[in-house]
N, CA, C and O of each residue as an XYZ file, in Angstrom:
608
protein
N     -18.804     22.462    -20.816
C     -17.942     21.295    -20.865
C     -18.813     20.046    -20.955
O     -19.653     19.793    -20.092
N     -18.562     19.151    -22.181
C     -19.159     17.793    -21.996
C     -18.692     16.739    -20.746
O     -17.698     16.863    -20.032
N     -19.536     15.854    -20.709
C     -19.405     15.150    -19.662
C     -19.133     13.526    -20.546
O     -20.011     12.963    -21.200
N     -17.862     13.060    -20.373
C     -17.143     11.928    -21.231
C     -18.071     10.608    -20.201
O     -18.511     10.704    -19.055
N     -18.111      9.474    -21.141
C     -18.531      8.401    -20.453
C     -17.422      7.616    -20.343
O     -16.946      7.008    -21.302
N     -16.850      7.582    -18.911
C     -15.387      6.678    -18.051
C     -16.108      5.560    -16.786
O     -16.893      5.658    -15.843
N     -15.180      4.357    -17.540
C     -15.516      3.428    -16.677
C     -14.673      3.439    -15.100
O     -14.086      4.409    -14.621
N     -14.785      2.365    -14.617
C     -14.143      2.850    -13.446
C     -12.221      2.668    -13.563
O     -11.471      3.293    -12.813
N     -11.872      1.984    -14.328
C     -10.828      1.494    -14.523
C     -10.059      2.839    -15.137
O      -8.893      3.086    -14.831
N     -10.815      3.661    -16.014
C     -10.774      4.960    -16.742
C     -10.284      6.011    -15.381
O      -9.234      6.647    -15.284
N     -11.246      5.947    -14.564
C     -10.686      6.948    -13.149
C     -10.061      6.418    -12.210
O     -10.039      7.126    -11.203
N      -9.438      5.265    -12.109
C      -8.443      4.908    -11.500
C      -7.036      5.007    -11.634
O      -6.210      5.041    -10.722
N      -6.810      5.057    -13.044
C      -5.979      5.269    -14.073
C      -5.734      6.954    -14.063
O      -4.565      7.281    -14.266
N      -6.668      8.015    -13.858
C      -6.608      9.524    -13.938
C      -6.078      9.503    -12.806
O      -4.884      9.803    -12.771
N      -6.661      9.202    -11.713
C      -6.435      9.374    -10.279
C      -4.758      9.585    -10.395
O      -4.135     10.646    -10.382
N      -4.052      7.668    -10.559
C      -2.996      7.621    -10.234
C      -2.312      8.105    -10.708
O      -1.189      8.070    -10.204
N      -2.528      9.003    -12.186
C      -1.448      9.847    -13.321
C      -1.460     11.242    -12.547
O      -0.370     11.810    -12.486
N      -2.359     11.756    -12.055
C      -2.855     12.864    -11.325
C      -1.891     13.046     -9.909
O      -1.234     14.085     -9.849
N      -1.830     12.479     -9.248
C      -0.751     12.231     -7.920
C       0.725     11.828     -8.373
O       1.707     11.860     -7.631
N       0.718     11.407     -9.845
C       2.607     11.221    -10.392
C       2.631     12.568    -10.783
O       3.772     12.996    -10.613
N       1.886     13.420    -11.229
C       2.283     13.989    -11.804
C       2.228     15.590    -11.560
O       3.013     16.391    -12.070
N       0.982     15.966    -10.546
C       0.894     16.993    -10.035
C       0.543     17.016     -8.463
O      -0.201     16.178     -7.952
N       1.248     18.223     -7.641
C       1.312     17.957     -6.588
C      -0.125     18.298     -5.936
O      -0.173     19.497     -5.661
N      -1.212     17.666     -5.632
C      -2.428     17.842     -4.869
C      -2.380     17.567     -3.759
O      -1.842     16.507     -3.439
N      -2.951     18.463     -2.745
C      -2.786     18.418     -1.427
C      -4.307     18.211     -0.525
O      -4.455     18.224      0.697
N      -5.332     18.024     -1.593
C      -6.492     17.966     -0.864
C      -7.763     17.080     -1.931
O      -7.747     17.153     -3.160
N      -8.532     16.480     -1.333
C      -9.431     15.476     -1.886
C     -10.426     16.682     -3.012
O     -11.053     16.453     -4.046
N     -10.191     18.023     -2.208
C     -11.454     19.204     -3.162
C     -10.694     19.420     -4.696
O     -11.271     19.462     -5.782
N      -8.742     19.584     -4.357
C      -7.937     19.622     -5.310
C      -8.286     18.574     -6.299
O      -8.929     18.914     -7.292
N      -7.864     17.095     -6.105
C      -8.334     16.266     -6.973
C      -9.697     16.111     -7.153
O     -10.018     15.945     -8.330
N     -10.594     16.115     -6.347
C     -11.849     16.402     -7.526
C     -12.113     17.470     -8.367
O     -12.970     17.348     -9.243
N     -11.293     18.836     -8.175
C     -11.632     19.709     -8.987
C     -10.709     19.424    -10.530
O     -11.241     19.861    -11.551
N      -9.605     18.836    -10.641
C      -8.351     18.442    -11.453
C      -9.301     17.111    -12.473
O      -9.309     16.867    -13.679
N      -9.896     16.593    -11.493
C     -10.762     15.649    -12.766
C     -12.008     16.019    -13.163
O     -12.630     15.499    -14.089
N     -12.342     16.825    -12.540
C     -13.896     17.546    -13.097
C     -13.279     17.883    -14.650
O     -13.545     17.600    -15.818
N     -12.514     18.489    -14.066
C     -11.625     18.967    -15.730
C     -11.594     17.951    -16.604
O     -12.128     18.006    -17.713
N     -11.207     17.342    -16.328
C     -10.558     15.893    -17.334
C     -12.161     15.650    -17.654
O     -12.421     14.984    -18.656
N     -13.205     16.139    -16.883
C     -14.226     15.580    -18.067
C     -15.435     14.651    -16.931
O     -16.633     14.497    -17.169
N     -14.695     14.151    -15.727
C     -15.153     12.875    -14.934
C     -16.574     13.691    -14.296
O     -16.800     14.886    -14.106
N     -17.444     12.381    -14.056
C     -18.485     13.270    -12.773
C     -17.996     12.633    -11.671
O     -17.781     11.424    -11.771
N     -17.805     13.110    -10.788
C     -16.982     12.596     -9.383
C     -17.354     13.617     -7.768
O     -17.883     14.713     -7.951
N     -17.094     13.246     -6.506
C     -17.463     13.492     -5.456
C     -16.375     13.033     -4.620
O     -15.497     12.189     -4.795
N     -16.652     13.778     -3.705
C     -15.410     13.597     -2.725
C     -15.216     12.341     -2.160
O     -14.092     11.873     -1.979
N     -16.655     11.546     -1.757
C     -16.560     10.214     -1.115
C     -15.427      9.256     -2.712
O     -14.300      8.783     -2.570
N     -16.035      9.265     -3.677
C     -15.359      8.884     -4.415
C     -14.052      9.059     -4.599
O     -13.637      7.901     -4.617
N     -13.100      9.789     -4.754
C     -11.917     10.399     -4.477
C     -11.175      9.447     -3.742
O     -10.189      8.781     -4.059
N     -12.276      9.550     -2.008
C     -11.134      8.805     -0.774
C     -11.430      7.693     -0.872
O     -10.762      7.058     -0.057
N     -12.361      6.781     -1.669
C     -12.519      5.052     -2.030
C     -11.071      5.088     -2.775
O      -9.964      4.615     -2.519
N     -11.612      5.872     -3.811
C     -10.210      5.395     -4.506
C      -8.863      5.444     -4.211
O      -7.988      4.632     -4.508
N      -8.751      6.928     -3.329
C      -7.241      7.067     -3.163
C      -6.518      6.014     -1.842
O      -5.356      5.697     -1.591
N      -8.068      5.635     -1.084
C      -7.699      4.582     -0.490
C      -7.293      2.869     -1.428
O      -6.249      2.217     -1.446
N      -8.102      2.721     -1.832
C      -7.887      1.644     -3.346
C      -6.708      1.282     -3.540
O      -6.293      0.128     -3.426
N      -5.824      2.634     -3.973
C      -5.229      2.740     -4.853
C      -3.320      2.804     -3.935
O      -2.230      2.579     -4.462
N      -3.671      3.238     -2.307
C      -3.119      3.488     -1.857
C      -1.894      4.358     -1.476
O      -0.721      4.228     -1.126
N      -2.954      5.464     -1.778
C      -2.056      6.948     -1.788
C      -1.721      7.165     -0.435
O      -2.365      6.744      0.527
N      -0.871      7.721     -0.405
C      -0.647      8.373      1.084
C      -0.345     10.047      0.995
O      -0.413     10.600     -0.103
N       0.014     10.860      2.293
C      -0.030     11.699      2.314
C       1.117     12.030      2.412
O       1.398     11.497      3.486
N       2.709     12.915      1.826
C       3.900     13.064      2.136
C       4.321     14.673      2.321
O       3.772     15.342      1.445
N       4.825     15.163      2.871
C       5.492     16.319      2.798
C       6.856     16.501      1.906
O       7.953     15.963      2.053
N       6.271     17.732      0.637
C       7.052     18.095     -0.255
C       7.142     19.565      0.431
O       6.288     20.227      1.020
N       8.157     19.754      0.205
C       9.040     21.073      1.164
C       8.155     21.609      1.963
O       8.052     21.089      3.074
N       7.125     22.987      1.577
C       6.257     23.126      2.515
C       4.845     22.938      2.608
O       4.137     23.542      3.415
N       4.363     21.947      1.631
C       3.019     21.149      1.469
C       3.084     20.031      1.804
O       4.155     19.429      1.735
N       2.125     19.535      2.189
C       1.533     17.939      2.193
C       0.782     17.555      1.087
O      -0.298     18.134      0.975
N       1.092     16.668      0.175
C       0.656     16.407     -1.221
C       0.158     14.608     -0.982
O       0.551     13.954     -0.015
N      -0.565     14.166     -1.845
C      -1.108     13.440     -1.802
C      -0.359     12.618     -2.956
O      -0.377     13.173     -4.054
N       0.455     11.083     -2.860
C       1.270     10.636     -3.699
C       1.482      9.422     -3.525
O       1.507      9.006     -2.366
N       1.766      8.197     -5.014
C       1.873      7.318     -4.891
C       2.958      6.664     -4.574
O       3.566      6.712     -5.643
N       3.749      5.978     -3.714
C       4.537      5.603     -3.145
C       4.993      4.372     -4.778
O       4.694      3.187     -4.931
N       5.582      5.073     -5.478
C       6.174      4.193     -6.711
C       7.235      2.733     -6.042
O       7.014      1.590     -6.442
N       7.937      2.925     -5.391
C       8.448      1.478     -4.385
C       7.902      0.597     -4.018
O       8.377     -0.532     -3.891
N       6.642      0.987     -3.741
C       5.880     -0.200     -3.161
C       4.861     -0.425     -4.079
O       3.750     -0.293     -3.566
N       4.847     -0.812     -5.633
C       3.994     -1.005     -6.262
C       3.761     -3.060     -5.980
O       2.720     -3.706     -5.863
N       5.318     -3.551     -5.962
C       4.587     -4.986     -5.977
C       6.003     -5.782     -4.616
O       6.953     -6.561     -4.699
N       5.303     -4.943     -3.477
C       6.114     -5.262     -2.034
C       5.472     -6.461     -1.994
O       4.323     -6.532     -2.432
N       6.059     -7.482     -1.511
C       5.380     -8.855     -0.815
C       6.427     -8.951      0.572
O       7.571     -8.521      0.719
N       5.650     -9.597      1.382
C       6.332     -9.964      3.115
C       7.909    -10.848      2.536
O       8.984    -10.960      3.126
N       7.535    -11.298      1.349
C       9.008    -12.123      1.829
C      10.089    -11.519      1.127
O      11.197    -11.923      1.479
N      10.061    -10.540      0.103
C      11.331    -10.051     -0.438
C      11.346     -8.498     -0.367
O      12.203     -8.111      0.428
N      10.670     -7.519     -0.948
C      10.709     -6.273     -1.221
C      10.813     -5.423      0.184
O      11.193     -4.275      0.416
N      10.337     -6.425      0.978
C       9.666     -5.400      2.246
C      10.567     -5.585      3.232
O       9.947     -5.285      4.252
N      11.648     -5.897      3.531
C      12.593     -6.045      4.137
C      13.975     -4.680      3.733
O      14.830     -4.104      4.406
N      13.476     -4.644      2.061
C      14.550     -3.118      1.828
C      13.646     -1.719      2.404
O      14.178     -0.609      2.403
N      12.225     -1.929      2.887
C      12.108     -0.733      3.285
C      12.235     -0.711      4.933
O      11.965      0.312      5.561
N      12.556     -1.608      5.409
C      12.575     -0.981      7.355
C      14.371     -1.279      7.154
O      15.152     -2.186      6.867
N      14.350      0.316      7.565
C      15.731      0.387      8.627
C      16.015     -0.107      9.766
O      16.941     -0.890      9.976
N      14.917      0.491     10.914
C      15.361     -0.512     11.874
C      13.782     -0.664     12.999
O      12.646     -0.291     12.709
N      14.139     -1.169     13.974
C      13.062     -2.072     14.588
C      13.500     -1.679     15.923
O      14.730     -1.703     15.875
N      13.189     -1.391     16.887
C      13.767     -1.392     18.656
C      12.243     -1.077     19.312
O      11.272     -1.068     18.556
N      12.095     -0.840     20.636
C      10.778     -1.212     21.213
C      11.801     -0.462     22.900
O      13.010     -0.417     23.123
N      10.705     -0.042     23.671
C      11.300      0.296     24.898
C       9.689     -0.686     26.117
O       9.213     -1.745     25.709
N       9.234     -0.106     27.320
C       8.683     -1.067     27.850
C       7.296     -0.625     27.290
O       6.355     -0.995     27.992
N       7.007      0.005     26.304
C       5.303      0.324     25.615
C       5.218      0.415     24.682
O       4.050      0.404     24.292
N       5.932      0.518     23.973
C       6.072      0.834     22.068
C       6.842     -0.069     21.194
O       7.701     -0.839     21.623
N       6.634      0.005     20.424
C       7.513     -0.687     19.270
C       8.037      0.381     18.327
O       7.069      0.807     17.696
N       8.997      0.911     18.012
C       9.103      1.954     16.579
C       9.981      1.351     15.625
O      11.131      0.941     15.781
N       9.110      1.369     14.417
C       9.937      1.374     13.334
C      10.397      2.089     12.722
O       9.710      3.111     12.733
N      11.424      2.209     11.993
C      11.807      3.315     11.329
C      12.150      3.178      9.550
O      13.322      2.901      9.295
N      11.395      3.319      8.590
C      11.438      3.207      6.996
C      12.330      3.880      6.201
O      12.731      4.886      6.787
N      12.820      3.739      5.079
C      12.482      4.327      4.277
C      11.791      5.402      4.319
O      10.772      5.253      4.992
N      12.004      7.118      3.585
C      10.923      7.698      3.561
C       9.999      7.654      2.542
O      10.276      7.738      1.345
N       8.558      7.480      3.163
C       7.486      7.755      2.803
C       6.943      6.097      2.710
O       6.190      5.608      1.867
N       7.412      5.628      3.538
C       7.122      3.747      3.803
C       6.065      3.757      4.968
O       5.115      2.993      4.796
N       6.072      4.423      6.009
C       5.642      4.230      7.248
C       4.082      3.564      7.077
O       3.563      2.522      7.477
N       3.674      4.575      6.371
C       1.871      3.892      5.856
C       1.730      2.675      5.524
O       1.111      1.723      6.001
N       2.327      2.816      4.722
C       2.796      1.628      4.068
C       2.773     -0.055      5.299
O       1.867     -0.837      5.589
N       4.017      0.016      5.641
C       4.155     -0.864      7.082
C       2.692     -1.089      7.516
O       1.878     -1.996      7.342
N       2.682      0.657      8.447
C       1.311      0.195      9.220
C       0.185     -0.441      8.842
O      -0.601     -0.997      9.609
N       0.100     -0.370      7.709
C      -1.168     -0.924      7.193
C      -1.058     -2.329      6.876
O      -2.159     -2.865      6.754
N      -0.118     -3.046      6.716
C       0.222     -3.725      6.388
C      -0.036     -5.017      8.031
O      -0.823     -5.944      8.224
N       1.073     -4.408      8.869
C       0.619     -4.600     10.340
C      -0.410     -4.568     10.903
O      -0.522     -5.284     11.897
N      -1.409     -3.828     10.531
C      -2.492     -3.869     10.551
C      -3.314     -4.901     10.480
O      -4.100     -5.424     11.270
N      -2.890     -5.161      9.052
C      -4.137     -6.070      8.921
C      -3.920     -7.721      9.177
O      -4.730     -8.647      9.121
N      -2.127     -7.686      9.554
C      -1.627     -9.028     10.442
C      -2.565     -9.312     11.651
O      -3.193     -8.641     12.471
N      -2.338    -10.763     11.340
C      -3.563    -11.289     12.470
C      -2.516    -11.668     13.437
O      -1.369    -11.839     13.026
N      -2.886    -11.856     15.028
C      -2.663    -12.806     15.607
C      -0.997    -12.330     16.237
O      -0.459    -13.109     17.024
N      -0.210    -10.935     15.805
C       1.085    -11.134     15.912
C       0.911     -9.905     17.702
O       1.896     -9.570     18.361
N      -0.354     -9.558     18.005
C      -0.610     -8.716     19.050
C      -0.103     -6.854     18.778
O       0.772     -6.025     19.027
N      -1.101     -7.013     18.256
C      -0.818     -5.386     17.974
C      -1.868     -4.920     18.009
O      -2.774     -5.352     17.296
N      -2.062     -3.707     19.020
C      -3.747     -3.087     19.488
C      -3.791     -1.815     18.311
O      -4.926     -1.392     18.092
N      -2.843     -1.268     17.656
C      -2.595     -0.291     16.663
C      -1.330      0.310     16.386
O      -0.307      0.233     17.067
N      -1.549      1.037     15.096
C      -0.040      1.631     14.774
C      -0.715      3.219     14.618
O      -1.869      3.643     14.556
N       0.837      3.939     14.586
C       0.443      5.193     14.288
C       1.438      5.603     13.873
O       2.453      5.785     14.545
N       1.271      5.881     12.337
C       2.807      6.152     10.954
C       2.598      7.900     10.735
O       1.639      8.669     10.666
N       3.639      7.973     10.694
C       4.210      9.333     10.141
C       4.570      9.002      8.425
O       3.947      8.246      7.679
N       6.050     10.025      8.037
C       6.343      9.828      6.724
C       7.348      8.682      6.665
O       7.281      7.967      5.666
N       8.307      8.391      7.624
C       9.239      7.517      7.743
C       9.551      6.367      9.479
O      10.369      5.526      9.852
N       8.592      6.899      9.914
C       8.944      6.434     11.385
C       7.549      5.807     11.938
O       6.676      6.672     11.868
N       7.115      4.722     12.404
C       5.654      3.910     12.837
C       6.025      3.563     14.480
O       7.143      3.185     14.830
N       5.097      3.725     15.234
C       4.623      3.368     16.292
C       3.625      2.102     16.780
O       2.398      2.157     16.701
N       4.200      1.228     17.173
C       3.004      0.107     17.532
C       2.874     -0.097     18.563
O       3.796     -0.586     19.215
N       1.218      0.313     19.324
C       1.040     -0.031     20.611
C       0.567     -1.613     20.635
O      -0.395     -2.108     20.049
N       1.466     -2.209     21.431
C       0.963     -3.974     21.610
C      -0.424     -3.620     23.010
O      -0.584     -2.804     23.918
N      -1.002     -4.549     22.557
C      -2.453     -5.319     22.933
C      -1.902     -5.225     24.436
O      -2.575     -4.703     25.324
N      -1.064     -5.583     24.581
C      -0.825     -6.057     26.086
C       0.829     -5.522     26.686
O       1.747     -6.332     26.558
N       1.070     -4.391     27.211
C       2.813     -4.154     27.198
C       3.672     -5.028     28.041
O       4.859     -4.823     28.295
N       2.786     -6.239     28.535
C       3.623     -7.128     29.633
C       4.024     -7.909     28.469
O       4.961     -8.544     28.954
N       3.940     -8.260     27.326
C       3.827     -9.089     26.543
C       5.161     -7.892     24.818
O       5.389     -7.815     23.611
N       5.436     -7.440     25.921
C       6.147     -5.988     24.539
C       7.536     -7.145     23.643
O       8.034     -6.958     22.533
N       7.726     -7.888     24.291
C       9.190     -8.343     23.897
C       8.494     -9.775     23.230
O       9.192    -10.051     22.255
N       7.831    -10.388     23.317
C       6.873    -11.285     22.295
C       6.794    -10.537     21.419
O       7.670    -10.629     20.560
N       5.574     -9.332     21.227
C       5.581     -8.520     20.476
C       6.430     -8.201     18.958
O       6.285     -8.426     17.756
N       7.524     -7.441     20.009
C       8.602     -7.365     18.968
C       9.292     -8.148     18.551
O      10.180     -7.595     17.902
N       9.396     -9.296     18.562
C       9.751    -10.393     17.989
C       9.028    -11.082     17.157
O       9.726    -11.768     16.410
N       8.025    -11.165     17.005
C       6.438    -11.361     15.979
C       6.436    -10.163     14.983
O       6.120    -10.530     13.851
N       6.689     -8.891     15.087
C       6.744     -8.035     14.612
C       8.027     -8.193     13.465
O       7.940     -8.210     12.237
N       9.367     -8.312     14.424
C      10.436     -8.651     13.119
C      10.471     -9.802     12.880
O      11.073     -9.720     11.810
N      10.267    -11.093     13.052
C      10.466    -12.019     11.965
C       8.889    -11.617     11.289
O       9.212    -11.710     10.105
N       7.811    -11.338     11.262
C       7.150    -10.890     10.124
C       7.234    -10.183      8.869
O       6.729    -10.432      7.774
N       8.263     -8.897      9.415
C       8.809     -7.634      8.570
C      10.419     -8.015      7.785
O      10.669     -7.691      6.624
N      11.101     -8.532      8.423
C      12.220     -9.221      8.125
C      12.943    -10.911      8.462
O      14.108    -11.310      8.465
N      11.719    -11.544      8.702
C      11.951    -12.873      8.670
C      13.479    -13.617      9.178
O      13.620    -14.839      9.121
């Protein structure tokens, strides 16, 4: 097999046709799926990109496949992202949200990288996120920083 000369824009582009279109469940899967296509590639490469590119991981009946969340191609805080949270409630340590499925990553990461609204971390599933606040005396600030951020 020849080895094609692809820029990077070239395997970013395979990557994301590769996850629309076939179900891969592992970083060895997609590097072996573009070896084919021709690419020289490595696993570190793979998770730059599929991080990049912002794949997540979803459960299709009884696999976990690796896939691009087509909804959230151009989410912004003030319009799109309000149709993916269902709902918002908090008890005296947590915050949970609840998405859309296959949003949760999505959110968290998003929350994440919010400054300043007190959030020590999240922890997303396929449809449902967890946020531990910085401080739980402080939980009901919290969640109130949390939804007017997410739904204003």
């Amino acid at each position: 097999m020849s080895r094609k000369t692809h820029n990077k824009a070239d395997f970013i582009i395979a990557v994301q046709e590769l996850l629309q279109k076939k179900s891969v469940g592992t970083q060895e899967e997609i590097k072996a799926a573009l070896q084919k296509q021709g690419f020289v590639v490595n696993q570190v490469k793979v998770s730059r990109v599929l991080h990049k590119i912002g794949a997540i991981k979803m459960n299709e009946g009884e696999k976990v496949v690796y896939r691009l969340p087509a909804e959230l191609v151009s989410i912004t805080p003030n319009d799109s992202l309000k149709q993916l949270i269902l709902n918002i409630s908090h008890n005296e340590s947590l915050i949970i949200i609840q998405t859309a499925p296959g949003c949760a990553q999505f959110v968290a990461r998003f929350l994440d990288q919010a400054k300043e609204i007190g959030v020590l971390g999240t922890v997303a599933g396929d449809d449902t996120l967890f946020i531990a606040p910085e401080n739980i005396k402080q939980i009901e600030n919290v969640h109130r920083k949390v939804y007017k951020l997410l739904l204003g």
